[in-house]
PDB file as gemmi writes it, atoms N, CA and C in Angstrom:
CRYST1    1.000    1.000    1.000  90.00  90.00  90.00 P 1                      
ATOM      1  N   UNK A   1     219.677  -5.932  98.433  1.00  0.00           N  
ATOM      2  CA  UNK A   1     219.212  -4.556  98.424  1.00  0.00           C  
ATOM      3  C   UNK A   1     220.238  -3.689  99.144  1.00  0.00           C  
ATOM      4  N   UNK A   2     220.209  -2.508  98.682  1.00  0.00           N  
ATOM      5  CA  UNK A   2     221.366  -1.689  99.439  1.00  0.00           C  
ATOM      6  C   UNK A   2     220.612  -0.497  99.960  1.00  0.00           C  
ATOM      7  N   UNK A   3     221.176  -0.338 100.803  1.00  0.00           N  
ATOM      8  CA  UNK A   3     220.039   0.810 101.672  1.00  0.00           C  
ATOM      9  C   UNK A   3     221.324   2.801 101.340  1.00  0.00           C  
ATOM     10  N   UNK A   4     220.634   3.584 100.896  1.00  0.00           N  
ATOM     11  CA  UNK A   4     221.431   4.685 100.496  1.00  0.00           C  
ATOM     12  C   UNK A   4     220.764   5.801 101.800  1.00  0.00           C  
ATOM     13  N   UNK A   5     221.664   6.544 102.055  1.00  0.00           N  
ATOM     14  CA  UNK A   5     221.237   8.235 102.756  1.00  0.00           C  
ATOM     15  C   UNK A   5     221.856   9.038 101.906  1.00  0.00           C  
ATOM     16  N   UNK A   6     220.662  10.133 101.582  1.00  0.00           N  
ATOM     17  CA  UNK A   6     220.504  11.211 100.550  1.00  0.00           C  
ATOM     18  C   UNK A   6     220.783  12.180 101.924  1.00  0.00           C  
ATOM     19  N   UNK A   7     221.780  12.964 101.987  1.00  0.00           N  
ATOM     20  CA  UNK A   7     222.027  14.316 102.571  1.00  0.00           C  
ATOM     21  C   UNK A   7     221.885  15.226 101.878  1.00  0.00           C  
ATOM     22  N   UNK A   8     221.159  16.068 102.170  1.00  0.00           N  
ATOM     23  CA  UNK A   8     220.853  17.121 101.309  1.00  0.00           C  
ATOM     24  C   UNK A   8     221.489  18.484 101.884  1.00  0.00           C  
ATOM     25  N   UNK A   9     222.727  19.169 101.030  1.00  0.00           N  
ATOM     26  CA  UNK A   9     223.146  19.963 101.983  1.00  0.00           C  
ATOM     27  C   UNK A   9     223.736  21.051 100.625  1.00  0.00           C  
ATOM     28  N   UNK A  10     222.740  21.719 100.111  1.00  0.00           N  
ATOM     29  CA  UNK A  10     223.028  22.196  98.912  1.00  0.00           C  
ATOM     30  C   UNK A  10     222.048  23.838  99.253  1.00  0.00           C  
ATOM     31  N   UNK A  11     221.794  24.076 100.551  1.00  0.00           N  
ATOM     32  CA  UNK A  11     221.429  25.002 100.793  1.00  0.00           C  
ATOM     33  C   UNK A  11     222.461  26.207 101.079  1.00  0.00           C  
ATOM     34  N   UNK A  12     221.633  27.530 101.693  1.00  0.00           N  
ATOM     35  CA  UNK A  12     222.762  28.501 101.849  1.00  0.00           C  
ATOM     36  C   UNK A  12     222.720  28.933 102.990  1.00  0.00           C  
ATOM     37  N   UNK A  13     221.786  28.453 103.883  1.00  0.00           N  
ATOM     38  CA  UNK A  13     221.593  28.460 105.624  1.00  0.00           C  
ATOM     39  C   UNK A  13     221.210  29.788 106.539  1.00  0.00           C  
ATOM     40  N   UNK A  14     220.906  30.345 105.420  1.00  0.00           N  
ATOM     41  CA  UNK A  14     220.749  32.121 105.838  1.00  0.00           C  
ATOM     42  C   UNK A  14     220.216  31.843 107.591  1.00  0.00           C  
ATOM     43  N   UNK A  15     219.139  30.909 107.766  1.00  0.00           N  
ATOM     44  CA  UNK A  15     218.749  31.172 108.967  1.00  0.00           C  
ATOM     45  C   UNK A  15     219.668  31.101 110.155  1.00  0.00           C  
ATOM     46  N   UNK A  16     220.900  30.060 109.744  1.00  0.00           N  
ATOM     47  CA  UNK A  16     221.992  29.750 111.125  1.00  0.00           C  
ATOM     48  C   UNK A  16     222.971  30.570 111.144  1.00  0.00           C  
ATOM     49  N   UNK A  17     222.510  31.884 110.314  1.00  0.00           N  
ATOM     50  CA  UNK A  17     223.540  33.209 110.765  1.00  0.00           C  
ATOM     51  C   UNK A  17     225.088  33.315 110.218  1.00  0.00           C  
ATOM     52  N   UNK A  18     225.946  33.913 110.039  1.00  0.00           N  
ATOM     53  CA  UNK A  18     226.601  33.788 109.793  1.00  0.00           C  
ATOM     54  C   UNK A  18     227.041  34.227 107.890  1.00  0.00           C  
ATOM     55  N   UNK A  19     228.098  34.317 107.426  1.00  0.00           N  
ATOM     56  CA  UNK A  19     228.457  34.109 106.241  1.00  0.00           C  
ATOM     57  C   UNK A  19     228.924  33.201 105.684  1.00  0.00           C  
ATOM     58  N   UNK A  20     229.087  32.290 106.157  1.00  0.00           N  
ATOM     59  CA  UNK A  20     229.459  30.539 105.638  1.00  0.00           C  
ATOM     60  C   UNK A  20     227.768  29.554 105.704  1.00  0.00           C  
ATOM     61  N   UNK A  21     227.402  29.108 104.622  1.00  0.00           N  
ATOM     62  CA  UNK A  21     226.313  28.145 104.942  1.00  0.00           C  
ATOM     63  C   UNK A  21     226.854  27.378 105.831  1.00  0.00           C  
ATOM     64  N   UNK A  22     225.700  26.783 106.759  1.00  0.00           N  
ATOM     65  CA  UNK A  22     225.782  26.065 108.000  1.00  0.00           C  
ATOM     66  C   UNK A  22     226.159  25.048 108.117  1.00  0.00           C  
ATOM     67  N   UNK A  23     226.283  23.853 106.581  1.00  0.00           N  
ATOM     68  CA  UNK A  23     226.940  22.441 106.070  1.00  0.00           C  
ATOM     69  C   UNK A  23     228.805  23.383 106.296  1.00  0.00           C  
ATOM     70  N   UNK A  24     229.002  24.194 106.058  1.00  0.00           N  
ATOM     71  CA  UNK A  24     230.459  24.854 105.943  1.00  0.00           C  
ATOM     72  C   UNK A  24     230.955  25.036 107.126  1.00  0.00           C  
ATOM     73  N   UNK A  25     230.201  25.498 108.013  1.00  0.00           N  
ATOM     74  CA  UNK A  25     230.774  26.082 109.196  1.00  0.00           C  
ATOM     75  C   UNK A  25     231.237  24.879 110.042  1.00  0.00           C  
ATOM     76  N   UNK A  26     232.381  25.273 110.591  1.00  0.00           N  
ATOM     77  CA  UNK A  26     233.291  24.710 111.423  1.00  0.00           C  
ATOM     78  C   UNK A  26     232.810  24.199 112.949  1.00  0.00           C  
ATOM     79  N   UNK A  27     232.292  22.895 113.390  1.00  0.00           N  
ATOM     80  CA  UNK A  27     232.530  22.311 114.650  1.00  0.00           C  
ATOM     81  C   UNK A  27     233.677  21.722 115.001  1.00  0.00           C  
ATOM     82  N   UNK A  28     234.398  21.650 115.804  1.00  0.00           N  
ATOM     83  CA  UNK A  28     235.321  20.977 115.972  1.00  0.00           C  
ATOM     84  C   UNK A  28     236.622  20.347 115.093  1.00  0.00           C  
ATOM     85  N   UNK A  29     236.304  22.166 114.485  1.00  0.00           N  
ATOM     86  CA  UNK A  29     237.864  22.041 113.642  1.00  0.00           C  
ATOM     87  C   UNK A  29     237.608  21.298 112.690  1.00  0.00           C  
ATOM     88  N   UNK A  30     236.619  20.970 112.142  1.00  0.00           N  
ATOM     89  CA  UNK A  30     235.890  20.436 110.725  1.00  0.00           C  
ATOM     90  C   UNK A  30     234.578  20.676 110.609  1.00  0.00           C  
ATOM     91  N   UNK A  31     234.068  20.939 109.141  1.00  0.00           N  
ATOM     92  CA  UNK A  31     232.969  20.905 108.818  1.00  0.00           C  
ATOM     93  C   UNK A  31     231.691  20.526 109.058  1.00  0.00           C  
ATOM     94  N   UNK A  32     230.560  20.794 109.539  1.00  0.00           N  
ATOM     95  CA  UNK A  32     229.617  20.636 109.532  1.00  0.00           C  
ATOM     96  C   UNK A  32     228.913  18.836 108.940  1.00  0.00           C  
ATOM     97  N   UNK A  33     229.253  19.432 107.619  1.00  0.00           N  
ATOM     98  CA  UNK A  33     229.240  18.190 106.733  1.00  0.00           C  
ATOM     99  C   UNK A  33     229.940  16.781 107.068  1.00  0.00           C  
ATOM    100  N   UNK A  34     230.575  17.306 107.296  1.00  0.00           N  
ATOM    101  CA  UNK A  34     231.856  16.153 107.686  1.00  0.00           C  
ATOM    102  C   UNK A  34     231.179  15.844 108.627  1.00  0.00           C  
ATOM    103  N   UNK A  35     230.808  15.697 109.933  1.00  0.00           N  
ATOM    104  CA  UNK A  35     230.252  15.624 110.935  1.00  0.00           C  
ATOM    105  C   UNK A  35     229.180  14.044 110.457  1.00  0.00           C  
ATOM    106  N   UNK A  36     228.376  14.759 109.762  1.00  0.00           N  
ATOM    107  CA  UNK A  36     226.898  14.361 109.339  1.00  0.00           C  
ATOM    108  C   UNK A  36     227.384  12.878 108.500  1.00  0.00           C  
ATOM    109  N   UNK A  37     228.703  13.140 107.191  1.00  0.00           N  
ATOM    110  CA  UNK A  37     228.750  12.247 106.580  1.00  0.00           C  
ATOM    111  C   UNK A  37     229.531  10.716 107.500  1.00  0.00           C  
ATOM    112  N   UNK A  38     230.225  11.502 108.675  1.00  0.00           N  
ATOM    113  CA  UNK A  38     230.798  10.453 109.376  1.00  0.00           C  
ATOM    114  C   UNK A  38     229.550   9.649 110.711  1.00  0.00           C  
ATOM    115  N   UNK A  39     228.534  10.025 110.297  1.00  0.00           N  
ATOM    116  CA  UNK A  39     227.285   9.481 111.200  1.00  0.00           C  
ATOM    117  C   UNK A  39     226.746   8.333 110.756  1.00  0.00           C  
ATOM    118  N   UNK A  40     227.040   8.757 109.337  1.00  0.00           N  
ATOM    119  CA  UNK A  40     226.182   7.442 108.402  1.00  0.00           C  
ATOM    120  C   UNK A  40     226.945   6.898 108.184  1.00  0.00           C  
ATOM    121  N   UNK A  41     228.346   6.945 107.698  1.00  0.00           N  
ATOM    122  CA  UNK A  41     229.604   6.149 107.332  1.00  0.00           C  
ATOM    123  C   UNK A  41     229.147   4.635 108.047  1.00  0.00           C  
ATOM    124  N   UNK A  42     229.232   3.637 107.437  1.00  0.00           N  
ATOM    125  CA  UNK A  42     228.997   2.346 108.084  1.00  0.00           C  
ATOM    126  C   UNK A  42     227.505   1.616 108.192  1.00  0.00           C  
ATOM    127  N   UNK A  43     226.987   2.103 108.260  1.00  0.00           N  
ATOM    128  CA  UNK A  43     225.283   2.485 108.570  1.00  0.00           C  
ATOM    129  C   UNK A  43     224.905   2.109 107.381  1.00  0.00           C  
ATOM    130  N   UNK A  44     224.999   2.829 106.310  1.00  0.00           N  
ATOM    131  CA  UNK A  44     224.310   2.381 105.041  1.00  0.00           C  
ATOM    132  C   UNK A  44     225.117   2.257 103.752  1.00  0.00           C  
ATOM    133  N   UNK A  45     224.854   1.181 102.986  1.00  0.00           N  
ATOM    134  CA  UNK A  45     225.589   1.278 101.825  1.00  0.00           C  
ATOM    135  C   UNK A  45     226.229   2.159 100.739  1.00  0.00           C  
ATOM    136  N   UNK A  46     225.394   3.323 100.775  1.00  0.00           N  
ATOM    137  CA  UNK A  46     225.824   4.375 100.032  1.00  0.00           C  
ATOM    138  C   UNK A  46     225.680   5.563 100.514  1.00  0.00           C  
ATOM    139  N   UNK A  47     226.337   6.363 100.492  1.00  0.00           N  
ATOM    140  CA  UNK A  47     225.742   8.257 100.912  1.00  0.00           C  
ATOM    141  C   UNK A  47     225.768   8.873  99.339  1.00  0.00           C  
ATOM    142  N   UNK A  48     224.917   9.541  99.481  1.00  0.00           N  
ATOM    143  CA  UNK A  48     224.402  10.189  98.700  1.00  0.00           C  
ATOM    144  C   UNK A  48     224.827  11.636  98.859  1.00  0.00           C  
ATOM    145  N   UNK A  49     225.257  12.859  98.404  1.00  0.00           N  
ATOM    146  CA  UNK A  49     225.468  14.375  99.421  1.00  0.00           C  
ATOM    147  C   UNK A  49     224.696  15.118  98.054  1.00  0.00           C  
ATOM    148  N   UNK A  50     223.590  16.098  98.311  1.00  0.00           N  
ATOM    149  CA  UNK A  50     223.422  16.965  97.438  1.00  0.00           C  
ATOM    150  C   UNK A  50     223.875  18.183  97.982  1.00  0.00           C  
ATOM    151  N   UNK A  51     224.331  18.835  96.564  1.00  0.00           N  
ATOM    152  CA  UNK A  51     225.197  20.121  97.050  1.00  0.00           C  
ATOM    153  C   UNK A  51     224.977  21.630  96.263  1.00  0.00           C  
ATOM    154  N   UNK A  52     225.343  22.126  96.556  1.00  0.00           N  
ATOM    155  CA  UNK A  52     224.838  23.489  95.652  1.00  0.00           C  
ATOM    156  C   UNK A  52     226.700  23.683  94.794  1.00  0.00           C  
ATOM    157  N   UNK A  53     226.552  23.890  93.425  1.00  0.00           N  
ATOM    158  CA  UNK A  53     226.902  24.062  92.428  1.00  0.00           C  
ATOM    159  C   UNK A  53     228.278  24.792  92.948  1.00  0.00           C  
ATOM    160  N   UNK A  54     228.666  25.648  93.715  1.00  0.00           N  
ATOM    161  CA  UNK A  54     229.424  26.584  94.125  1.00  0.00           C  
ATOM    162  C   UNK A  54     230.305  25.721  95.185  1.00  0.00           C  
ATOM    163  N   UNK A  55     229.656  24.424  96.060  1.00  0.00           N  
ATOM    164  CA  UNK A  55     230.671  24.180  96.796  1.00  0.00           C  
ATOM    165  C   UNK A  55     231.059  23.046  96.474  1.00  0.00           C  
ATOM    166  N   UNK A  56     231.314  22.590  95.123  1.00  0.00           N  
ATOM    167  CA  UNK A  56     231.745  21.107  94.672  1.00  0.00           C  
ATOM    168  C   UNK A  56     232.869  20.566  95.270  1.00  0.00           C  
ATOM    169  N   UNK A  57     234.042  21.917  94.744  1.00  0.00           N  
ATOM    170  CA  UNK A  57     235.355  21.585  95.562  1.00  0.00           C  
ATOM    171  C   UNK A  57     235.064  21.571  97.110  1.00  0.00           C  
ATOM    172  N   UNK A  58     234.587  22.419  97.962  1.00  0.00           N  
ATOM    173  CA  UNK A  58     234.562  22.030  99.506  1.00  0.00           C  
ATOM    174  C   UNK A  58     234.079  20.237  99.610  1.00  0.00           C  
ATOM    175  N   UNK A  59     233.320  20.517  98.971  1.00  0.00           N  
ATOM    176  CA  UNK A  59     232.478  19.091  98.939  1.00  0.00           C  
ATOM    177  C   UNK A  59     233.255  17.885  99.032  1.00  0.00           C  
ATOM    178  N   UNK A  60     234.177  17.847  97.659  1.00  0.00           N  
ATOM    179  CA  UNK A  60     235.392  16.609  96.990  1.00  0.00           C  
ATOM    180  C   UNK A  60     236.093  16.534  98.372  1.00  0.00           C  
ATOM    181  N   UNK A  61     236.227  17.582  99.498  1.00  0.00           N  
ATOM    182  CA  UNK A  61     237.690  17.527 100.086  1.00  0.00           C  
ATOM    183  C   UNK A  61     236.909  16.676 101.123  1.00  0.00           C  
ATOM    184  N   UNK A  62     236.171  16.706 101.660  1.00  0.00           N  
ATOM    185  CA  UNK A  62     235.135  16.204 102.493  1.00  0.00           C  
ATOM    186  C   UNK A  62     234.559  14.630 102.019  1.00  0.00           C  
ATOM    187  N   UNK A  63     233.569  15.056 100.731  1.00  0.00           N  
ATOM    188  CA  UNK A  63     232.931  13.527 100.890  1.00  0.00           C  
ATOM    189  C   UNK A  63     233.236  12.522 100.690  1.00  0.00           C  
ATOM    190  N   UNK A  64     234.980  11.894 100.677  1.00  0.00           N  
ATOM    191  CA  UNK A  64     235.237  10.753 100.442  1.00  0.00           C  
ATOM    192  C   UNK A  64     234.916   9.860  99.403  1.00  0.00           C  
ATOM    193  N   UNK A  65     234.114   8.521  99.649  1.00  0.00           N  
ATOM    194  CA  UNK A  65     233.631   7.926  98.663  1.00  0.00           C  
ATOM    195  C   UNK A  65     231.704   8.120  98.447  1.00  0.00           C  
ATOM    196  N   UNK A  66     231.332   9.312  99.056  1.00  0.00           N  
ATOM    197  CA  UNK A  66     229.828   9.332  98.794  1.00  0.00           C  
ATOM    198  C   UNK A  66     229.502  10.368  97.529  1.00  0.00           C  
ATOM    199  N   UNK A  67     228.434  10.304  96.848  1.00  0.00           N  
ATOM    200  CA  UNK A  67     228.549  10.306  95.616  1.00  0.00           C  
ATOM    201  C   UNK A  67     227.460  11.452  95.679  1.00  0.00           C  
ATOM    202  N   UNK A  68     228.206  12.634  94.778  1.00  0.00           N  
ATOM    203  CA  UNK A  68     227.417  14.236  95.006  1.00  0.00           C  
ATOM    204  C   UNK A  68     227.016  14.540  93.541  1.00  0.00           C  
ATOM    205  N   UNK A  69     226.036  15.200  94.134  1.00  0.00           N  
ATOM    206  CA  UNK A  69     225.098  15.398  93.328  1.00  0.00           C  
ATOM    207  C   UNK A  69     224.752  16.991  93.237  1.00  0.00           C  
ATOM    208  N   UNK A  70     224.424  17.691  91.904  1.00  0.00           N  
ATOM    209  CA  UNK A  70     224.164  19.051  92.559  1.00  0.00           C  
ATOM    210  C   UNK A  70     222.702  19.012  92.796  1.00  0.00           C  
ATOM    211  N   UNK A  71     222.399  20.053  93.587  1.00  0.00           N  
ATOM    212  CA  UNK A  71     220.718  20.847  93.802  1.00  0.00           C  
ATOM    213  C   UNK A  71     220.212  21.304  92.549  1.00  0.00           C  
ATOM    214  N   UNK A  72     219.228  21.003  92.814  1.00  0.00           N  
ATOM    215  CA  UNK A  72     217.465  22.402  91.917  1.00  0.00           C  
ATOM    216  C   UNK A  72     217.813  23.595  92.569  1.00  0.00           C  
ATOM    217  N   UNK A  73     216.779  24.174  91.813  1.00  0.00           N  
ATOM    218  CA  UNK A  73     216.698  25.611  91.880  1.00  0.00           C  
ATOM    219  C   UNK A  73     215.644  26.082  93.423  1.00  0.00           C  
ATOM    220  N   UNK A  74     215.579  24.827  93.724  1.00  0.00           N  
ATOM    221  CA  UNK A  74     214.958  25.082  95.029  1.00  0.00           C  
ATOM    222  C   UNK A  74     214.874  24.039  95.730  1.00  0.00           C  
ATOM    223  N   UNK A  75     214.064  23.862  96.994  1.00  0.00           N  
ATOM    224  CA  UNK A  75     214.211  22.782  98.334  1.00  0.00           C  
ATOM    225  C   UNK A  75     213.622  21.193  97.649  1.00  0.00           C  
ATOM    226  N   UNK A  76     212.532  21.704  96.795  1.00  0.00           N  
ATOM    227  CA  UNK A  76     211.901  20.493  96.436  1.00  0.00           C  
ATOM    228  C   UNK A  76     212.439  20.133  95.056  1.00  0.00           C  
ATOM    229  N   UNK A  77     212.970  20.563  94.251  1.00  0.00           N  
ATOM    230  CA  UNK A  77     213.543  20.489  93.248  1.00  0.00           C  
ATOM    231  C   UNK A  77     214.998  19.726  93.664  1.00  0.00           C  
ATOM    232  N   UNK A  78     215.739  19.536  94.659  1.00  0.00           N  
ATOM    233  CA  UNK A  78     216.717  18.865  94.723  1.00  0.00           C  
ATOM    234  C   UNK A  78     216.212  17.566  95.429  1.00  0.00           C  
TER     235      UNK A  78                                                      
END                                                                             
């Protein structure tokens, strides 16, 4: 059995301020995302990243070998 983490990061983050969604914005001189995908790295057999349609390329430069997916048209839909 292989155990997968679904990140879901295909939102637009209005609440964490800013004009960059909050998966985008920069900690430590990298991405948000990046952050999150290097948590699970090792941990589980597969990552999963859902993404919103617009940041595929940010996405590619970032998710390595985890396998993206786009979003629904809303929270529960992806």
């Amino acid at each position: 059995m292989t155990t997968a983490a679904v990140i879901v990061a295909a939102g637009r983050g209005s609440r964490a301020g800013g004009e960059t969604p909050k998966q985008w914005q920069m900690l430590s001189d990298r991405p948000v995302l990046a952050h999150t995908l290097d948590a699970f790295r090792g941990r589980v057999g597969r990552l999963v990243v859902v993404i919103h349609p617009d940041d595929r390329p940010r996405a590619e430069a970032v998710a390595g070998d985890a396998l993206l997916v786009t979003g629904g048209a809303s929270r529960d839909a992806s």
